[in-house]
C-alpha positions as CSV (number, residue, x, y, z in Angstrom):
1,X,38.4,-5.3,12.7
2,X,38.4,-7.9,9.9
3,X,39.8,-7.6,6.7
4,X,36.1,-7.7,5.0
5,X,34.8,-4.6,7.4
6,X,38.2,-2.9,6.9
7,X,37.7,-3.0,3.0
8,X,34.4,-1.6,3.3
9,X,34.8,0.8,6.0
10,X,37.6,1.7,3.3
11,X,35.5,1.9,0.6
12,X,32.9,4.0,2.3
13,X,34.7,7.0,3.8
14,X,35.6,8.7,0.6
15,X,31.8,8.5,-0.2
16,X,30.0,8.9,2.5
17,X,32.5,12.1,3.5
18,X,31.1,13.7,0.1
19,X,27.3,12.4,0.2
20,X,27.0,14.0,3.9
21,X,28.3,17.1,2.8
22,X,26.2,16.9,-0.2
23,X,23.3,16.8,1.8
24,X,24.5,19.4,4.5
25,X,25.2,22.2,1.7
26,X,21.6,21.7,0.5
27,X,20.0,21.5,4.1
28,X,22.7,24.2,5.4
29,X,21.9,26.3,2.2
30,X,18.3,26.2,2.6
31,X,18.3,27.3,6.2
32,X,20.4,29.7,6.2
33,X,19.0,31.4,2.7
34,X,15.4,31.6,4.4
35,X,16.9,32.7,8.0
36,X,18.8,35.3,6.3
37,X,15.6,36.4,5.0
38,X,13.8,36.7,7.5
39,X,16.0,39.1,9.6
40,X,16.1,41.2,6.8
41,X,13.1,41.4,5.6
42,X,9.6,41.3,8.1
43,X,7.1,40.9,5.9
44,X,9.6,37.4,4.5
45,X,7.6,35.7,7.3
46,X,4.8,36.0,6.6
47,X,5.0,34.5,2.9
48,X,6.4,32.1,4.9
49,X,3.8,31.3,6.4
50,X,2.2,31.9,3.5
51,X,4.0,29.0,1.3
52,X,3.5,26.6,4.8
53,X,0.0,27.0,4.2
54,X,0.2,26.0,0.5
55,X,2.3,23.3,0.8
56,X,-0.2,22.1,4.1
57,X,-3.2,22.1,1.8
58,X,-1.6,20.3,-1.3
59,X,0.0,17.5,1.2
60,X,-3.5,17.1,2.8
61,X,-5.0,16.8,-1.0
62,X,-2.8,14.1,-1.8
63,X,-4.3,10.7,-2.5
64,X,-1.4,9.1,0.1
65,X,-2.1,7.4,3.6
66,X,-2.9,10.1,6.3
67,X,0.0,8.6,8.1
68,X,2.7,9.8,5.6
69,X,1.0,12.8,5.4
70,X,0.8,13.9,9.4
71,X,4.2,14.0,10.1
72,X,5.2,16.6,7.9
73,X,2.3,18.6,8.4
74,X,3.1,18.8,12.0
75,X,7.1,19.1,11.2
76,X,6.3,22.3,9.0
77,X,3.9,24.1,11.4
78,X,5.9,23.3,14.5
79,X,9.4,24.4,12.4
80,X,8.2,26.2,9.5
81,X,11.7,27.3,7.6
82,X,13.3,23.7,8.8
83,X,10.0,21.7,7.8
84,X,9.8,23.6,4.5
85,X,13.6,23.1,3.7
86,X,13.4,19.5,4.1
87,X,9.9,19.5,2.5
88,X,11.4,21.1,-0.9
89,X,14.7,18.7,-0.4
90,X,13.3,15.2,-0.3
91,X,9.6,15.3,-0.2
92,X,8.1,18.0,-2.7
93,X,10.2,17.5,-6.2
94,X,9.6,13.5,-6.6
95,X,10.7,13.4,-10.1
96,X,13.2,16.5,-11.2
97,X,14.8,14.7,-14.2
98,X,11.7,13.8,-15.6
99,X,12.2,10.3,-14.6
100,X,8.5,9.6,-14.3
101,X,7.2,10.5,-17.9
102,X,10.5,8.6,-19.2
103,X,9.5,5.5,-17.2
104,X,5.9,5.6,-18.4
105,X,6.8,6.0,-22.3
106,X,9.1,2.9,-21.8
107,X,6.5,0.9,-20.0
108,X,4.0,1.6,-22.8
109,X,6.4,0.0,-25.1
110,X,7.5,-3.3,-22.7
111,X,4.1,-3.5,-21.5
112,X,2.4,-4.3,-24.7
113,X,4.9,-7.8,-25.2
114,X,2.9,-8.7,-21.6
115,X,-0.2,-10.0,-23.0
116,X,-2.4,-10.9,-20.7
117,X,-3.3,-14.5,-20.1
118,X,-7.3,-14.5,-19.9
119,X,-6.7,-19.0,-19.8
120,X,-4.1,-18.6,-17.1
121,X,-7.0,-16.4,-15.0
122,X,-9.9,-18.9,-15.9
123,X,-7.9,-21.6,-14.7
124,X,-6.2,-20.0,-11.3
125,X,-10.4,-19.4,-10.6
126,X,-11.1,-23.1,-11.2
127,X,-8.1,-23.7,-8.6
128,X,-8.5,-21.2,-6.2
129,X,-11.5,-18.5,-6.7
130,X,-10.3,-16.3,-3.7
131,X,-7.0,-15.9,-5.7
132,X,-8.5,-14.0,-8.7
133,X,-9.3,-10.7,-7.0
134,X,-5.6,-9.4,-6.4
135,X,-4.7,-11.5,-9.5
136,X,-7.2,-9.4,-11.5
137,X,-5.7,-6.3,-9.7
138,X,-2.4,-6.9,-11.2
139,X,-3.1,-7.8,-14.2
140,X,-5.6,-4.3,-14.8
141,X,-3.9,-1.6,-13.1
142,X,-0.3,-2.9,-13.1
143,X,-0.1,-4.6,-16.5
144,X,1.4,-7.4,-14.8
145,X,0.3,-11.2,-15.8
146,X,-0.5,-14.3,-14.3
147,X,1.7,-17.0,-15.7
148,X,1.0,-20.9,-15.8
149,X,4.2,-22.2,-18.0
150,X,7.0,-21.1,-15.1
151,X,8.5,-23.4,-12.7
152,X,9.8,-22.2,-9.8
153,X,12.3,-22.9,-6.8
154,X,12.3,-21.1,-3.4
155,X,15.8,-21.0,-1.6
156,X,15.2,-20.5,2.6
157,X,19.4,-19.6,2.3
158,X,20.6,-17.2,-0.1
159,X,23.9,-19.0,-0.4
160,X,22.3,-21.8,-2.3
161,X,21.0,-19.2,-4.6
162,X,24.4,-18.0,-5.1
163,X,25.5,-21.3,-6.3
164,X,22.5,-21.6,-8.4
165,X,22.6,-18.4,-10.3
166,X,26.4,-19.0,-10.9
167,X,25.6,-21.9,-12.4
168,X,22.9,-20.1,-15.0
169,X,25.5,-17.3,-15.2
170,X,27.9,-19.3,-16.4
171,X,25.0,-20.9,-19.0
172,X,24.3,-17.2,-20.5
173,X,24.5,-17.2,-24.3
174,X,22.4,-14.0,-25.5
175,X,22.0,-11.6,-22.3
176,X,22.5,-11.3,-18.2
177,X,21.1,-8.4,-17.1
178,X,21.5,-7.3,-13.2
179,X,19.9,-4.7,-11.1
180,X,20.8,-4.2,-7.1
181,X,20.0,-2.3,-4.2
182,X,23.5,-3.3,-2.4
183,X,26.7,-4.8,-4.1
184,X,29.8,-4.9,-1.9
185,X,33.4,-5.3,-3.8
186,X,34.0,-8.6,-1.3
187,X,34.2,-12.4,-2.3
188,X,31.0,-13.5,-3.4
189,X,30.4,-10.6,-5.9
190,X,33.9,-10.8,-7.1
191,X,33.0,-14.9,-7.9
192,X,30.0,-13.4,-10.1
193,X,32.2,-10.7,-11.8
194,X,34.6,-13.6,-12.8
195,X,31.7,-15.1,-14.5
196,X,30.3,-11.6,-15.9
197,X,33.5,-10.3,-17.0
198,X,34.0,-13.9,-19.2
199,X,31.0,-13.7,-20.2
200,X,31.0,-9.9,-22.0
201,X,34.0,-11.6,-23.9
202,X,32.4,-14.0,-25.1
203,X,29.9,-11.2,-26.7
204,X,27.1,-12.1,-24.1
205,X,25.6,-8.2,-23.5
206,X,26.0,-7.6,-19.4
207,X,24.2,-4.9,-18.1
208,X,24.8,-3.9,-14.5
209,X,22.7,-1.7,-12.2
210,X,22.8,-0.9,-8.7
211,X,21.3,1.3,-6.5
212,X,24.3,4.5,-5.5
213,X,23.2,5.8,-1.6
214,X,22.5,1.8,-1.1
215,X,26.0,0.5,-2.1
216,X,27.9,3.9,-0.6
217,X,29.3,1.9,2.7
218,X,30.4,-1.1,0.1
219,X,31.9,0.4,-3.2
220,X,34.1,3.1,-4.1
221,X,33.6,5.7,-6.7
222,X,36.2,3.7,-9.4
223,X,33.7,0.4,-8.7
224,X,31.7,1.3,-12.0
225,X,34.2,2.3,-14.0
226,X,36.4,-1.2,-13.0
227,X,33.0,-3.2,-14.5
228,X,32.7,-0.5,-17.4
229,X,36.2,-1.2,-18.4
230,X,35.9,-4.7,-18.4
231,X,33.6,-5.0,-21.0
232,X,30.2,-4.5,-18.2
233,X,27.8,-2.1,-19.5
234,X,27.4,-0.2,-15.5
235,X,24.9,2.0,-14.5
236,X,24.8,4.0,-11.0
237,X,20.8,4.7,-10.2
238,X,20.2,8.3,-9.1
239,X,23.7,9.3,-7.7
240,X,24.1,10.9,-4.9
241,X,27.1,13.0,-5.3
242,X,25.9,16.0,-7.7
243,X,24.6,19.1,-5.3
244,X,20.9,19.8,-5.0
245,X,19.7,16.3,-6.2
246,X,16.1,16.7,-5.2
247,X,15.4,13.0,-6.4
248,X,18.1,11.7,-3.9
249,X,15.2,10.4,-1.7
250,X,13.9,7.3,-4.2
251,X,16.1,4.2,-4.3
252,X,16.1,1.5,-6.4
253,X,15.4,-1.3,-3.9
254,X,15.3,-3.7,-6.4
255,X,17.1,-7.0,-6.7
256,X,16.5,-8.7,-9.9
257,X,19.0,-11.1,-12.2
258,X,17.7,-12.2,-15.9
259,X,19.7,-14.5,-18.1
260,X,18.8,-15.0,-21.9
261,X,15.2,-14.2,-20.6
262,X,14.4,-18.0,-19.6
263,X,15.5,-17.7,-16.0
264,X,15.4,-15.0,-13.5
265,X,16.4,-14.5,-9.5
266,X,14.4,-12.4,-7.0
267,X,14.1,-12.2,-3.3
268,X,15.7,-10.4,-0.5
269,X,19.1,-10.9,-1.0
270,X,21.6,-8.3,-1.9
271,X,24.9,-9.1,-3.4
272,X,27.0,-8.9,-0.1
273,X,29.1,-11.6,1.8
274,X,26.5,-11.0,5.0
275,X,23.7,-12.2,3.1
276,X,25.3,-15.0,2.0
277,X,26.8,-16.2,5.6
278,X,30.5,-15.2,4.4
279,X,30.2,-12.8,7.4
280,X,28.9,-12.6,10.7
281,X,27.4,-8.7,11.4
282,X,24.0,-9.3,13.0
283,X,24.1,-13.0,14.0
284,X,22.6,-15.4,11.9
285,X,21.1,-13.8,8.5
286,X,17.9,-15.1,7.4
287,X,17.0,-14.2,4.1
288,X,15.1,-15.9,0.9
289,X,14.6,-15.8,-3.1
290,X,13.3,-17.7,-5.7
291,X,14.4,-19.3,-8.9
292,X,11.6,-18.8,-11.3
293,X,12.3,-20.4,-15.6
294,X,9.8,-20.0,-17.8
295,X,7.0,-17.2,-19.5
296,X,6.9,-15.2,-16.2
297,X,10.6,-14.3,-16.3
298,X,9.5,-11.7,-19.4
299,X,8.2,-9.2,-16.7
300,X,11.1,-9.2,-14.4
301,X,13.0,-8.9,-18.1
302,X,10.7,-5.4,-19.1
303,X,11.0,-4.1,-15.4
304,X,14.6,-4.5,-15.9
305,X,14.5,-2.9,-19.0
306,X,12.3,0.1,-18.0
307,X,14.1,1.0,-15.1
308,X,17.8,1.0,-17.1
309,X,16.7,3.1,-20.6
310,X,14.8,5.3,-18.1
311,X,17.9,6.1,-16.7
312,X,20.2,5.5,-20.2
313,X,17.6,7.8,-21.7
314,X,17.9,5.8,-24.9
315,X,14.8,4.4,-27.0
316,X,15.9,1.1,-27.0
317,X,14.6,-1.8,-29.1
318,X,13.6,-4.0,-26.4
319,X,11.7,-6.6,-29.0
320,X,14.7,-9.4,-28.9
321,X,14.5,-9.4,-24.9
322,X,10.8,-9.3,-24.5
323,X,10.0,-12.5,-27.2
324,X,12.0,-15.1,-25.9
325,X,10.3,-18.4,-25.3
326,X,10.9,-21.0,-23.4
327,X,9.4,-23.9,-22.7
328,X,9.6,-24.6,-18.5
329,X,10.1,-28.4,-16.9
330,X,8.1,-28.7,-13.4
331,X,6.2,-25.7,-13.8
332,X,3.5,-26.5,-11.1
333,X,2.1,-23.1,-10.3
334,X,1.1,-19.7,-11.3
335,X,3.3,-17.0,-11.0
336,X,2.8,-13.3,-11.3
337,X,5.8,-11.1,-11.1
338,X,5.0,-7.2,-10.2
339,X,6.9,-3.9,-9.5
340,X,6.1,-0.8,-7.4
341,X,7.7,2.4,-7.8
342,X,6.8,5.4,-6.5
343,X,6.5,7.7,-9.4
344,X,3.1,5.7,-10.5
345,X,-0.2,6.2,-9.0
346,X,-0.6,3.0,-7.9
347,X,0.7,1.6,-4.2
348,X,1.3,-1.7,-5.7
349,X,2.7,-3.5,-2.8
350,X,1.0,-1.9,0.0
351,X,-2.6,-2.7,-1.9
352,X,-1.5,-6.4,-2.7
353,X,-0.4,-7.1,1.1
354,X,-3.8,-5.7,2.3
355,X,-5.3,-7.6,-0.6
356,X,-3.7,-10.8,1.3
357,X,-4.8,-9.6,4.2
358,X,-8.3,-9.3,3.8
359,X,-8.3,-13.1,2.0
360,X,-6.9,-15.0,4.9
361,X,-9.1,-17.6,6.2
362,X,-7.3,-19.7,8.1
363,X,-3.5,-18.5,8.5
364,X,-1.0,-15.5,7.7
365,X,2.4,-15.5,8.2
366,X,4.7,-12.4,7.5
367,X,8.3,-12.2,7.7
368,X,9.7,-8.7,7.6
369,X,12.8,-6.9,8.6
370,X,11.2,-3.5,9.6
371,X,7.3,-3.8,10.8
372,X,6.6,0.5,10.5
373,X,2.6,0.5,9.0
374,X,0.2,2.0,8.9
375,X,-3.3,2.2,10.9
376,X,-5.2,0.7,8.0
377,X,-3.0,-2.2,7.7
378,X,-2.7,-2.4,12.1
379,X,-6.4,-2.7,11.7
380,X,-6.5,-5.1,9.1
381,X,-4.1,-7.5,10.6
382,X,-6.3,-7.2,14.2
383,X,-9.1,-7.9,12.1
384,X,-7.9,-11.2,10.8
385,X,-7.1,-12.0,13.8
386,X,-10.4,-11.4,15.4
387,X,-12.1,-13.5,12.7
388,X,-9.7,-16.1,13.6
389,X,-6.8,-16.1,11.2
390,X,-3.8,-17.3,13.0
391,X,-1.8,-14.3,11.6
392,X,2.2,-14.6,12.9
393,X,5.1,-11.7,12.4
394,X,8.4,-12.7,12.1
395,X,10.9,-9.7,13.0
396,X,14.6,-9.5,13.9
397,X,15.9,-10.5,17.0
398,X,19.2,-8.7,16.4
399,X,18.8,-5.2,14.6
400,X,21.0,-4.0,11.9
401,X,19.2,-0.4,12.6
402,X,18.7,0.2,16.5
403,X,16.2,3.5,15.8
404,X,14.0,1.7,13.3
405,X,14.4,-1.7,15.8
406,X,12.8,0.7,18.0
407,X,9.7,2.1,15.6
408,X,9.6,-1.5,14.5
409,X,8.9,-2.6,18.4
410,X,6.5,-0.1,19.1
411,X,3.7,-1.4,16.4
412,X,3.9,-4.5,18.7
413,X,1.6,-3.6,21.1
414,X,-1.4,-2.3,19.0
415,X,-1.3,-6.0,16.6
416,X,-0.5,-8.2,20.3
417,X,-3.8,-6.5,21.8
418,X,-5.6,-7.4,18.7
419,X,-4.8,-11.0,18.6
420,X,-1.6,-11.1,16.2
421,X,1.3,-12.9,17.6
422,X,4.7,-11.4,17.5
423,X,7.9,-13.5,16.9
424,X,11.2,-12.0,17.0
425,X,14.2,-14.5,15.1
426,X,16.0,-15.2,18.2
427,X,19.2,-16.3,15.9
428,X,20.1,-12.9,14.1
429,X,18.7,-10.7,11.9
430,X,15.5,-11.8,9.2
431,X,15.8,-10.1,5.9
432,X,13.3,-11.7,3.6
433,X,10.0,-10.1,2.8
434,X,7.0,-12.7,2.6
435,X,3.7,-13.0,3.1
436,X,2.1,-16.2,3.2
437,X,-1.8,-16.4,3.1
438,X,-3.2,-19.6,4.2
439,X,-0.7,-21.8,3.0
440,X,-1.6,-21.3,-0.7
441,X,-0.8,-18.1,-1.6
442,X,2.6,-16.2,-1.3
443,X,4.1,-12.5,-2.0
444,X,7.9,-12.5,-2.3
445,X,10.4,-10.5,-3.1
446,X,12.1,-6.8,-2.0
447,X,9.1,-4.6,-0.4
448,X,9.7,-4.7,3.3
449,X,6.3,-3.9,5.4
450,X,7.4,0.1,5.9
451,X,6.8,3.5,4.3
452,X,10.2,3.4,3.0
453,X,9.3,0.5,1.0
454,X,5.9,0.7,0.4
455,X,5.7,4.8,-0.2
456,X,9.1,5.9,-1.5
457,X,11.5,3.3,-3.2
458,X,11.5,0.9,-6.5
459,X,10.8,-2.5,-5.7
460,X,10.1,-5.9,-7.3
461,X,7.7,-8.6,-5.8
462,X,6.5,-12.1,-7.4
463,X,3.0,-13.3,-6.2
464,X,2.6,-17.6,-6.2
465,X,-0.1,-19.4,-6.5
466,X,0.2,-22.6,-5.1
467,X,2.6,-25.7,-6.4
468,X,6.0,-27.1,-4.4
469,X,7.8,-23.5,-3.9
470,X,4.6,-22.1,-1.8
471,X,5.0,-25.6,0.3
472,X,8.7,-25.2,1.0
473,X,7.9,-21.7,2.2
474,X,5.1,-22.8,4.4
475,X,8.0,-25.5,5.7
476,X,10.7,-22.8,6.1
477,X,8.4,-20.7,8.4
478,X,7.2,-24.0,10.4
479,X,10.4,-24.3,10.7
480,X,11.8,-20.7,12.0
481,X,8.6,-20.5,14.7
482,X,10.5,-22.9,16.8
483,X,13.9,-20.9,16.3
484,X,12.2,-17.4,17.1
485,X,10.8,-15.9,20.6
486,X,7.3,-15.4,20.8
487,X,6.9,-11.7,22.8
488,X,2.9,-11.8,22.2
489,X,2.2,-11.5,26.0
490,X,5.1,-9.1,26.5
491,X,3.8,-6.1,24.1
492,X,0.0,-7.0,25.4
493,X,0.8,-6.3,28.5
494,X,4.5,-5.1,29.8
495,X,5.3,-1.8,28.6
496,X,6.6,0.9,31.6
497,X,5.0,4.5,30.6
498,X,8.4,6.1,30.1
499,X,8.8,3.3,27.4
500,X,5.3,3.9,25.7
501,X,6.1,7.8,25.6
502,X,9.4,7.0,23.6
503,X,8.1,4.7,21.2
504,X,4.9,7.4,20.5
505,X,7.7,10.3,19.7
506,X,9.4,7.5,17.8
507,X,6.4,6.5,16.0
508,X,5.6,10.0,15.1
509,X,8.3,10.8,12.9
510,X,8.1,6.9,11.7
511,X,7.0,7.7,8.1
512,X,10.5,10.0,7.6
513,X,12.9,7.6,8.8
């Protein structure tokens, strides 16, 4: 084993000992609570069956795709105290703390510093009038704006990122705020804490953020406190540890880095040695961000913001972070950061992919690391494909998960019969999550194309509108089709029965997982 998998297999067991029993106590607790019940008292079943009901009839009144729905509808009639257990667990109390009403108040106050731009949307028509509609979208129901004054830099290899945002670290004068899914204690986060660290002495406010059941395998509890005492202001999203945390099931899936409010970082990209090609776990990793400078880097800064007093449950002045101008060199495009999260009412993500979806004309190219959608979107993508879009998939041709490999897999067949063509990255494993509509448009950022991500975690996208970056993504996928294998023909027409039962059990319980 090498020394970096020793240090986090290290790191992990202490954690991941606790957060399993966590969750065990509350599952075991449940179970046994109701089973006791129910050999005691008779007529217990029967309000069972009663409350199975209820919760049946408000999960089937919910304004949520029928596919999230099914599965625990049929989980809680086929095992009524089990599917009702996990049900109240991890599916029924979606904001306990009050998380929700705390992140709208906030986003009241951030969002009115996002004006929108009524020029930027009258000139993105008189470039590209199929563009407004999902721009408009944005803008209304996500208080999100299109910017013009942002120039921006796409990185096809996270480890040129790395060097880049060192570089702006290192430039930091007023503020660096952070906010991760994943951050491992290994070498390439240790090079940014270097620069953090230096940087709180020198009175530049850090803030820190990542995401508690996504770092458990990579940090150990005294990770937080280490940054806190060196002068990092830390914050664990939604632990994990305390018993009967009924938010556990929301993660902050985010990966977002703001300095002084004039440049911000976003893609795929965790902070971990394997994204950065320090490490070798699932082959080659493929992965992708962007470097964006300018006006648009103010809604990354308020959805930092939002997220972290949220969780501080402070009423913060957020005025000095949210009016900081700066005047962008290159800016070429237009650029519209947006967030999803899964407290709103909105689907953000999942409405602006099929938003892309339905606007293809001539090509669409997605890159995804887990491909577990719906039967709207299925039908969408077969539909392009029928009027002639060449619509591609890029998945993993080396899983990091072999159960969701296996869910991802089985959409295959239903898009290949369609007309979509299937590409698995023959070198390793694909991480970044873009979608890329006829050359001119892109979506990038940390929503991968499944229910976790589209139904269940925080995430952060950025939508661009032509200019260079959108061309050196179109080039990085030209350039990955060649490296990939193209299993069209195999998913059309080569699946055994035994393997088409398995991937319809697997499919079933897809929205859970």
């Amino acid at each position: 084993m090498s020394s970096n998998k020793k240090l986090h297999f290290g790191n992990a067991v202490p954690r991941m000992v606790l957060v399993g029993l966590s969750i065990l106590f509350q599952v075991g607790w449940l179970l046994l609570s109701v089973l006791v019940l129910n050999e005691s008292l008779p007529w217990i079943e029967g309000l069972t069956r009663l409350l199975s009901l209820t919760v049946i009839l408000q999960l089937n009144s919910e304004h949520t795709n029928a596919a999230y729905k099914m599965p625990w509808i049929m989980l809680i009639l086929a095992f009524p105290v089990m599917g009702l257990s996990l049900y109240v667990m991890i599916g029924m109390f979606r904001d306990m703390g009050g998380t929700g009403k705390r992140l709208r108040a906030i986003r009241r106050v951030t969002r009115s510093f996002l004006k929108p731009q009524d020029s930027c949307l009258k000139d993105l028509k008189q470039v590209d009038d199929s563009a407004v509609g999902v721009s408009e979208y944005l803008q209304n129901h996500n208080q999100c704006p299109v910017y013009e004054n942002t120039a921006v830099r796409y990185f096809g290899e996270p480890a040129d990122a790395l060097d880049a945002m060192k570089e702006d670290l290192r430039n930091a004068r007023d503020f660096i705020f952070m906010e991760y899914f994943i951050v491992s204690s290994d070498s390439a986060f240790q090079e940014i804490s270097d620069i953090l660290v230096e940087k709180a002495r020198q009175g530049v406010d850090v803030r820190f953020m990542y995401d508690d059941v996504g770092s458990v395998g990579y940090v150990n509890m005294f990770f937080a406190k280490r940054l806190a005492d060196a002068g990092i202001h830390c914050m664990i999203f939604n632990p994990a540890l305390p018993f009967l945390n009924l938010f556990m099931n929301h993660r902050d899936h985010r990966k977002i880095t703001v300095i002084d409010g004039k440049v911000g970082y976003t893609g795929g990209y965790n902070l971990s040695d394997e994204y950065f090609g320090r490490k070798i776990t699932y082959g080659r990793w493929k992965d992708s961000g962007i470097r964006m400078e300018g006006d648009a880097v103010r809604t990354l800064t308020a959805q930092f913001l939002e997220t972290w007093n949220a969780c501080t449950r402070k009423a913060e002045d957020v005025t000095p972070f949210l009016t900081v101008s700066h005047k962008a060199e290159g800016a070429d495009c237009f650029v519209q950061p947006y967030e999803d999260n899964p407290l709103g009412g909105e689907r953000t993500a999942e409405s602006v992919y099929m938003n892309l979806i339905y606007t293809a004309r001539k090509t669409l190219w997605v890159m995804t690391p887990y491909l577990i959608i719906t039967d709207e979107m299925t039908n969408a993508l077969g539909m392009a494909a029928k009027r002639g879009v060449d619509v591609r998939i890029i998945t993993p041709g080396v899983p990091d998960k072999k159960t969701i490999y296996a869910v991802t897999r089985s959409y295959y067949a239903g898009l290949a019969s369609q007309g979509v063509r299937i590409f698995e990255f023959t070198p390793g494993f694909c991480h970044a999550k873009q979608m890329l509509c006829d050359g001119r448009i892109c979506s990038i950022g940390t929503s991968n194309l499944d229910y976790r991500s589209l139904y269940l975690h925080f995430e952060n996208n950025v939508l661009l509108y032509g200019g260079e970056a959108v061309k050196d993504i179109a080039r990085d996928f030209e350039e990955l089709f060649p490296q990939c294998r193209e299993v069209t023909e195999k998913y059309r027409t080569g699946r055994s029965r035994a393997l088409q039962l398995g991937q319809y059990i697997l499919r079933l319980f897809a929205p859970l997982l």
